[in-house]
SEFIGU-297122 format. One line per field, with one value per residue (C-alpha): residue in one letter; chain; x, y, z. Coordinates in steps of 0.001 Angstrom, whole numbers, plus 500000, padded with zeros to 6 digits. Example, Ala and Ser with C-alpha at 12.3 -4.5 7.8 and 13.67 -1.06 7.14 Angstrom:
BEGIN
resn <- c(A,S)
chain <- c(A,A)
px <- c(512300,513670)
py <- c(495500,498940)
pz <- c(507800,507140)
END
This chain:
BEGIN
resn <- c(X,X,X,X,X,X,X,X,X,X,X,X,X,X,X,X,X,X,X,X,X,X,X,X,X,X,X,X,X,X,X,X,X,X,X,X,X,X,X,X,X,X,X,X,X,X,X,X,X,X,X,X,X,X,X,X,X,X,X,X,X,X,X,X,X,X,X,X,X,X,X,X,X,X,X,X,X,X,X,X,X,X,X,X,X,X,X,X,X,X,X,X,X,X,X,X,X,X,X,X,X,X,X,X,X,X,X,X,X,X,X,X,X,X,X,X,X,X,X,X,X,X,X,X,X,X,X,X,X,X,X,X,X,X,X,X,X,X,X,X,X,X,X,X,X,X,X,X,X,X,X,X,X,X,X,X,X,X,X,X,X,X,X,X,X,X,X,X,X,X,X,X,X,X,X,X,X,X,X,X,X,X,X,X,X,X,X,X,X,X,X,X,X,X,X,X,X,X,X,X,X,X,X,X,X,X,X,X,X,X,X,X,X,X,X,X,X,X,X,X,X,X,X,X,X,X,X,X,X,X,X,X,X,X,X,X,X,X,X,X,X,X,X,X,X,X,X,X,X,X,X,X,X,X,X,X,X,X,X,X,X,X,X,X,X,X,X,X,X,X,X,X,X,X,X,X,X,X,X,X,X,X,X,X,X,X,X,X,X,X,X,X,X,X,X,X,X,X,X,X,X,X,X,X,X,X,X,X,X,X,X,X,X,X,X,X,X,X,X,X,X,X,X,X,X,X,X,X,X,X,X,X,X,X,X,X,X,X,X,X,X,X,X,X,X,X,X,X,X,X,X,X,X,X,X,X,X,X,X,X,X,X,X,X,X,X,X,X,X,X,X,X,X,X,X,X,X,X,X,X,X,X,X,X,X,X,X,X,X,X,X,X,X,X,X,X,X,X,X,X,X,X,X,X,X,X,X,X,X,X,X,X,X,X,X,X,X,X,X,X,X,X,X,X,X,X,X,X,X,X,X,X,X,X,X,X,X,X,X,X,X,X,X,X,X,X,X,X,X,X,X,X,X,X,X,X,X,X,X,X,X,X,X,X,X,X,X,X,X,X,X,X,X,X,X,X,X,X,X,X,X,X,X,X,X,X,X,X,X,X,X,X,X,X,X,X,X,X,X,X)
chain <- c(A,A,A,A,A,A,A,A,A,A,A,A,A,A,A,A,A,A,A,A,A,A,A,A,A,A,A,A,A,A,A,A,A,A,A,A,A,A,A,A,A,A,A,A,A,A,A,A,A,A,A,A,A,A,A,A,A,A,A,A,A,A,A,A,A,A,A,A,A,A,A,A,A,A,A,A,A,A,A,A,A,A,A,A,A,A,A,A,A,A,A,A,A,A,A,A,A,A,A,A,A,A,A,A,A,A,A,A,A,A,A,A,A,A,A,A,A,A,A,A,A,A,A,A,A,A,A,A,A,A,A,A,A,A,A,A,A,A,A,A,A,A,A,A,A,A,A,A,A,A,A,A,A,A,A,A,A,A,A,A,A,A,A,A,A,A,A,A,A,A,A,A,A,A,A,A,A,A,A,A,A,A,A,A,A,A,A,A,A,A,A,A,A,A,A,A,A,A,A,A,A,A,A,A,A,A,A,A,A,A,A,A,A,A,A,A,A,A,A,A,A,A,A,A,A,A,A,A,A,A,A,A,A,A,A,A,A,A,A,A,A,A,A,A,A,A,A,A,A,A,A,A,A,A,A,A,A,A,A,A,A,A,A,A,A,A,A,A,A,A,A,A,A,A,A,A,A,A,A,A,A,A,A,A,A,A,A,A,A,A,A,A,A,A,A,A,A,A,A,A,A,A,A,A,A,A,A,A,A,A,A,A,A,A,A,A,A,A,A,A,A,A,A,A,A,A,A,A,A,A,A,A,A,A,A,A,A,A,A,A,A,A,A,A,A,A,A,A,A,A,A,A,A,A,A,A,A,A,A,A,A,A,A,A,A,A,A,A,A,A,A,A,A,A,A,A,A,A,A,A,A,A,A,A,A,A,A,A,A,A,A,A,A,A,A,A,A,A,A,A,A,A,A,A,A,A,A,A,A,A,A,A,A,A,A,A,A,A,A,A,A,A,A,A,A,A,A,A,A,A,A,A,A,A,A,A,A,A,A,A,A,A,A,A,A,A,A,A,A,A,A,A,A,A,A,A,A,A,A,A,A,A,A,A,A,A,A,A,A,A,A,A,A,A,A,A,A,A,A,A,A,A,A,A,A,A,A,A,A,A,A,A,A,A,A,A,A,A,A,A)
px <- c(795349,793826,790173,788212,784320,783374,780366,779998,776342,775050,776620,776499,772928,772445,772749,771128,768180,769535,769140,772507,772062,772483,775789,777499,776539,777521,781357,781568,780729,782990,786325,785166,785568,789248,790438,791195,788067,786871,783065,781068,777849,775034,772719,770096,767373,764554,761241,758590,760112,757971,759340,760951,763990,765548,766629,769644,767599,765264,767675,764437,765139,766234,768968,770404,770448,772126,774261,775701,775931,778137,780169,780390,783493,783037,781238,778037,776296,773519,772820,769641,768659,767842,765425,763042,762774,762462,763009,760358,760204,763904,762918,760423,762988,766015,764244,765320,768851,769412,771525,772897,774095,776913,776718,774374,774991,772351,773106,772839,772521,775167,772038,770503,772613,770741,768045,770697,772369,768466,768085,771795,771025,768108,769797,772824,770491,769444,773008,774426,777624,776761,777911,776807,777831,777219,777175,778128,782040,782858,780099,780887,783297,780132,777921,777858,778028,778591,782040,780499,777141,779458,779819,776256,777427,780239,779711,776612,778384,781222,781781,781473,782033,782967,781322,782190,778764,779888,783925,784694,787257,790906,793732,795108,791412,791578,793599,791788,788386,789685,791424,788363,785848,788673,788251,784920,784207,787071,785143,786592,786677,785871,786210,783798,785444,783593,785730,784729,788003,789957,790723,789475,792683,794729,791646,791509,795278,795414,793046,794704,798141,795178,794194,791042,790544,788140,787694,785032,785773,783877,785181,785892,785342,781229,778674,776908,777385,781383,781689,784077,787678,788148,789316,791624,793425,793622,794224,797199,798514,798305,799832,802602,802948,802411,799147,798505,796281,795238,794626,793591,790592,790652,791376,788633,785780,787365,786544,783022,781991,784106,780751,778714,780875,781007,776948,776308,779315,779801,783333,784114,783823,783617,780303,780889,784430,782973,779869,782752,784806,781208,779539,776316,774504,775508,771786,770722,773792,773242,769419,770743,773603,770845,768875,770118,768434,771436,775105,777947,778581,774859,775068,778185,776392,773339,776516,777430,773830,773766,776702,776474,772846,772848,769512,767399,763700,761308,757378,755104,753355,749944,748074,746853,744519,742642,739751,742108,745552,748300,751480,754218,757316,760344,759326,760343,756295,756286,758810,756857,753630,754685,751935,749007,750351,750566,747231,745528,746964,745829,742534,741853,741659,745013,747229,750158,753024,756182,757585,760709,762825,763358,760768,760434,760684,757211,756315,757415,754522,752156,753840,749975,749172,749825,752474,755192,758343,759011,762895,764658,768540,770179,767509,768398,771465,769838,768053,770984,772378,769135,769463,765958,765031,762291,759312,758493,755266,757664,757606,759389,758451,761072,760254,762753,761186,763193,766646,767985,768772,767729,770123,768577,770328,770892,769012,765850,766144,763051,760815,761604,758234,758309,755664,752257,751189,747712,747122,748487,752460,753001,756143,759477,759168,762374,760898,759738,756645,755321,755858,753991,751215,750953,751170,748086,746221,743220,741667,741502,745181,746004,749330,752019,754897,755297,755550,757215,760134,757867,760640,763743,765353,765480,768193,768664,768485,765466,763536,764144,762539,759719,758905,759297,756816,754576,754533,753665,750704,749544,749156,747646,744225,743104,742213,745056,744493,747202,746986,749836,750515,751766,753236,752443,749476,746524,746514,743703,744906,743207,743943,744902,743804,739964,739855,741426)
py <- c(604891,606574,608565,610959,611111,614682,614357,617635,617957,614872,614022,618034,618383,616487,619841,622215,619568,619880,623014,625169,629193,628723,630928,628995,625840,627419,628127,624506,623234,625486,624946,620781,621532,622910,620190,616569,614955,612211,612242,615028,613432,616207,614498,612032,611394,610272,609044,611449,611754,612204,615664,618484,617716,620318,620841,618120,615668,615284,616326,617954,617831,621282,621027,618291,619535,623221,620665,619418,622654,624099,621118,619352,617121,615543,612615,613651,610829,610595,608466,605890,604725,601233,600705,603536,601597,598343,597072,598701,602298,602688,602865,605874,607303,607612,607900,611427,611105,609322,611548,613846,610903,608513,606803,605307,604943,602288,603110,599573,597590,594684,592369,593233,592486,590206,592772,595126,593077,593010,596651,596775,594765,597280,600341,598973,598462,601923,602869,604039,603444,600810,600967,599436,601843,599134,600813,600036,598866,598312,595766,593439,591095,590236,589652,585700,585172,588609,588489,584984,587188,589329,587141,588273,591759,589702,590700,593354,596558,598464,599205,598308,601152,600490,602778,603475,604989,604862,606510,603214,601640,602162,601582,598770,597066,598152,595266,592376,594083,594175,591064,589526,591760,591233,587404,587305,590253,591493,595194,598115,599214,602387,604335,606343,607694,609343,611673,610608,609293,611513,608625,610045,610466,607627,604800,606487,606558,602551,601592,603587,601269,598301,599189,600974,602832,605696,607451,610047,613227,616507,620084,620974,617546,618563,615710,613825,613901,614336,615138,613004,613245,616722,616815,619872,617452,614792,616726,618424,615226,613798,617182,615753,613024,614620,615369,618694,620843,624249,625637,628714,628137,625247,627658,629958,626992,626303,629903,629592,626381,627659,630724,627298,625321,628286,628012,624038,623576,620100,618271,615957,616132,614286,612531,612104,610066,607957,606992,606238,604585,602378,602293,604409,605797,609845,610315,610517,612620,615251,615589,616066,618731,620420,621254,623519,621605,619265,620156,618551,616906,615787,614007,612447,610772,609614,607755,606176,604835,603962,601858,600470,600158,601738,603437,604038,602400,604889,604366,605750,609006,608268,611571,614976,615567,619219,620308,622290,622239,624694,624301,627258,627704,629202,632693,636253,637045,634638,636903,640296,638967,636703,638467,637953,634136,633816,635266,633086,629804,630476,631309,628127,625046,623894,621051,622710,621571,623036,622640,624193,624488,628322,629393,627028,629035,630175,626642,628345,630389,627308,624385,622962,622743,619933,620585,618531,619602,617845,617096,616120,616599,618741,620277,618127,620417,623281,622109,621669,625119,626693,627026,626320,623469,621235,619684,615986,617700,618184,615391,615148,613391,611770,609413,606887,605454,607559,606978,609661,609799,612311,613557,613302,614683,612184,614245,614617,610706,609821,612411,610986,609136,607889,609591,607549,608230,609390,610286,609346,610270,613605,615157,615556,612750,614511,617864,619265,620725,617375,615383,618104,617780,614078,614163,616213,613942,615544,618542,622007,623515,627198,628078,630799,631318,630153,633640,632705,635206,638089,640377,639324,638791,635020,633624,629952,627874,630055,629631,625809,625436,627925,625275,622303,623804,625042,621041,619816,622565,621752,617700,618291,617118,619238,623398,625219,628972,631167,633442,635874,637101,634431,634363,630594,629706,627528,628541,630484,634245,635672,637802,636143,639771,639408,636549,638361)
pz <- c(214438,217327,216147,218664,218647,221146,222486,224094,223130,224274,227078,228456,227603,230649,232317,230102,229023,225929,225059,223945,222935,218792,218508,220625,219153,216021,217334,218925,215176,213652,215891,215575,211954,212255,214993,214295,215703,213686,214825,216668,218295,217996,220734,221082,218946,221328,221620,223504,227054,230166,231038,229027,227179,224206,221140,221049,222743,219835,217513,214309,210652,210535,213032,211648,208728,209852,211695,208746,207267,210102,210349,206688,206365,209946,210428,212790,215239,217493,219897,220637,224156,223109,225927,223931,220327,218854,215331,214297,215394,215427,210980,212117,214434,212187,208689,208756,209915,206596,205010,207614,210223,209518,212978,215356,218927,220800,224960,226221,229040,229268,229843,226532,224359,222601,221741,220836,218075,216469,216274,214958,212321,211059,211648,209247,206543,206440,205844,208867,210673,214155,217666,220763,223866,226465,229881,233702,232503,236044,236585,233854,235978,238066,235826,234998,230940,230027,228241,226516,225458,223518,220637,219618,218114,216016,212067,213075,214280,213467,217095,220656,222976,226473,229223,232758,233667,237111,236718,238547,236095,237238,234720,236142,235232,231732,230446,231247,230615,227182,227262,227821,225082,222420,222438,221694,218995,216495,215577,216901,220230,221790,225223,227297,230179,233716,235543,239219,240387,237984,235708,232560,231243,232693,231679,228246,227325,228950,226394,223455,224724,224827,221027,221452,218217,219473,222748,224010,225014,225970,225857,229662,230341,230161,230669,233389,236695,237121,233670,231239,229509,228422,224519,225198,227852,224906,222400,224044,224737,221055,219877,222004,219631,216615,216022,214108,216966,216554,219766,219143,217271,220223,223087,222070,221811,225568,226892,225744,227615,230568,230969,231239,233634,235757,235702,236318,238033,236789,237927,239888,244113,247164,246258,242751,244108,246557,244447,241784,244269,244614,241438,242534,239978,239293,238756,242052,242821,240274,241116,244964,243987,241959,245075,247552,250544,250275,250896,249598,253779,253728,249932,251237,254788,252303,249953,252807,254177,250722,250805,254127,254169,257244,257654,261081,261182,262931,263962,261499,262426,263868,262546,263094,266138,265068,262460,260305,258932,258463,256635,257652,254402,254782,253085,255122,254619,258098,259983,258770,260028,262975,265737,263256,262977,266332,266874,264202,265291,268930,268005,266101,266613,264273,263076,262426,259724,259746,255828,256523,259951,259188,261594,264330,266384,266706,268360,271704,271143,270905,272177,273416,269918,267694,265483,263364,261392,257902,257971,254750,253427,256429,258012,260862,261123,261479,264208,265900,265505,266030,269834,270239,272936,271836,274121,274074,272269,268791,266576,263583,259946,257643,254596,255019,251407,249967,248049,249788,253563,256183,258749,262081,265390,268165,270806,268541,267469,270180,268575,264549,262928,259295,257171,256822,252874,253212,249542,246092,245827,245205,242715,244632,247439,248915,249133,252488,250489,249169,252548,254581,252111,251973,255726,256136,253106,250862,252404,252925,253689,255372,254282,254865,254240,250550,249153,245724,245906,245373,246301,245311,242484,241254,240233,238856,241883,243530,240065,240112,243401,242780,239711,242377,244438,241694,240525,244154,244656,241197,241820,244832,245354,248136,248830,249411,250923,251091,254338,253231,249748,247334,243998,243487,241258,241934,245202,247062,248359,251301,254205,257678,259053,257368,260626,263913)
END
């Protein structure tokens, strides 16, 4: 017999930081209720994280409790990263799941198994249902001793749930992966499938044939990265067969999360496929897609520097040769004041930092003064479409210690330094903002352009970088002095006219 565990709130909070709008977490209970799902996993319950995570990331009392509620004669879990607890504060952390949870899911590393099978142990004697979600399936072959390691979860947990973090597994490696986990543990076996390679589906209905007992699934295929098997897909399928589906209480739940997709976008794509096709972590990925500094043809050059380890050694930038610094953003405020700017920085004696490529233009109108452009993601390519020529004068700072790449254009590749850190790290290594900043080290900082969206309307992405930036300005160490009107706290406002 074939079971289903949805996991639509777990894995999708990955985009929402766990946080879901209450009605429609209300209809996603309600249509779980009416469809033949075995388990519904409400979220994580974690440990205090280092940045904000919601609602189903925590997972309080009272929502597990309206939870239950909403969604009585399913069997609810939550899931444990096991690298947060030990045998001791995993007690603390589920005491008030007692009750309310019938499983446990500990997220494990395949090289941890040991310490896994310990917390197993004291999570089934507080009652709870036990499974071991052990990640990076398409991995396992290399690892030496990991099939023999299994034998430590034998007669501890009800299940071992095989993961393909990376949506590497292809269905013709499904049988001796399970080959191999079946002769060592005889609990049942569950699938988690990643959508990279658009193998969801085909993996998850190999291992059904295989006799997996349970497999994950997500409504619109929603969680990390690519996203995951969607359980309309499945459940379409198994109606096929005879299951009993109603799909319109399952068609409406469907329309709902469609308003969401339609805002993260999640799915897979070219870099999602080749980092499947690889087995590179989707974090990176997703934190790349999420900024709009990177498109889709620059993520997929940085997968392959990843892959082929590929990447260009430059010298590092010596320094800045003038009293004072300024640092020019990307904001229109530059383009409405451009004479005064011109004025000031000829007038003074200036290092000047170019955070953006937007306006770089306005070097012709200084090209004796020292000046530098920050280049991260793409901005190489609009360099090259910018029709502007350059002077041996123009250097240009990367930070090749970054995980990402930089694109740089073969012309400019004389004039590239690496970025000397002058100060402690800021937030948001890859962000044009925090290298300029680091460039110039601790001191006193002119800046313009950086006028917050003060007249336009912000939508999701703009608000997400206004909240980078705010982070970087706030960690810095240094006086920053806004010459142009600013919507960004912590930073002096002034007049660039009060000095003509």
């Amino acid at each position: 017999m074939i079971n289903i565990l949805d996991c639509t709130l777990r894995d999708g909070g990955y985009y929402t930081s766990w946080d879901f709008d209450t009605q429609l977490v209300e209809n996603y209970l309600a249509a779980m209720e009416l469809l033949p799902v075995e388990f519904v996993e409400l979220g994580y319950r974690s440990t205090l994280q280092k940045q904000y995570e919601g609602e189903y990331c925590y997972l309080p009392l009272s929502t597990l409790k309206r939870c239950k509620i909403l969604c009585p004669n399913k069997k609810l879990a939550v899931m444990i990263n096991l690298k947060d607890v030990d045998e001791n504060s995993v007690v603390l952390l589920l005491g008030p799941c007692v009750g309310y949870v019938d499983l446990v899911r500990l997220a494990v590393r395949p090289d941890n198994l040991a310490q896994a099978a310990k917390t197993a142990n004291v999570i089934k004697s507080m009652g709870f249902l036990v499974a071991i979600n052990i990640m990076y399936m398409s991995t396992w072959k290399s690892q030496d001793g990991f099939y023999d390691s299994l034998h430590q979860l034998e007669g501890t947990v009800d299940y071992v749930w095989m993961v393909d973090s990376y949506g590497a597994v292809q269905p013709n490696d499904m049988k001796i992966i399970i080959e191999n986990v079946k002769k060592q543990i005889s609990c049942s076996l569950g699938f988690h499938g990643h959508n990279n390679l658009e193998l969801a589906m085909a993996n998850s209905l190999e291992a059904i044939n295989l006799g997996c007992q349970i497999i994950d699934s997500t409504i619109l295929g929603m969680g990390r990265g690519a996203g995951n098997l969607k359980t309309e897909l499945l459940l379409t399928y198994l109606q096929k067969i005879g299951w009993d589906v109603d799909f319109y209480k399952l068609s409406n739940i469907v329309e709902l999360f469609h308003k969401l997709q339609q805002q993260y976008h999640w799915g897979t794509n070219i870099p999602y496929m080749i980092s499947g096709a690889n087995s590179l972590p989707q974090k990176d990925i997703m934190e790349m897609m999420s900024k709009r500094r990177y498109s889709v043809t620059s993520i997929v050059e940085i997968l392959q520097n990843a892959f082929s380890k590929q990447n260009q050694i430059y010298p590092k930038y010596a320094g800045y040769l003038a009293e004072n610094t300024i640092v020019i953003g990307g904001g229109p405020s530059v383009k409405q004041h451009r004479k005064a700017i011109i004025d000031f920085i000829k007038q003074n004696d200036l290092f000047v930092v170019f955070a953006s490529a937007k306006h770089i233009d306005l070097i012709s109108e200084f090209p004796e003064k020292p000046h530098v452009v920050c280049l991260v993601g793409e901005e190489g390519h609009k360099l090259e479409n910018h029709g502007f020529t350059f002077t041996t004068n123009t250097h240009f700072i990367v930070n090749t210690t970054l995980k990402t790449d930089t694109y740089v254009p073969e012309n400019l590749k004389q004039q590239i330094y690496n970025m000397p850190i002058t100060q402690p790290e800021l937030p948001y290594s890859d962000s044009p903002l925090s290298i300029a900043l680091q460039l110039v080290g601790v001191r006193k900082v002119w800046m313009i352009g950086f006028d917050g969206y003060l007249a336009v309307e912000t939508n999701e992405d703009v608000y997400d970088l206004m909240q980078e930036n705010q982070r970087i300005i706030d960690a810095y160490q240094g006086e920053l002095i806004s010459l142009l009107p600013t919507a960004y706290k912590n930073i002096k406002q002034t007049s660039i006219y009060s000095y003509l």
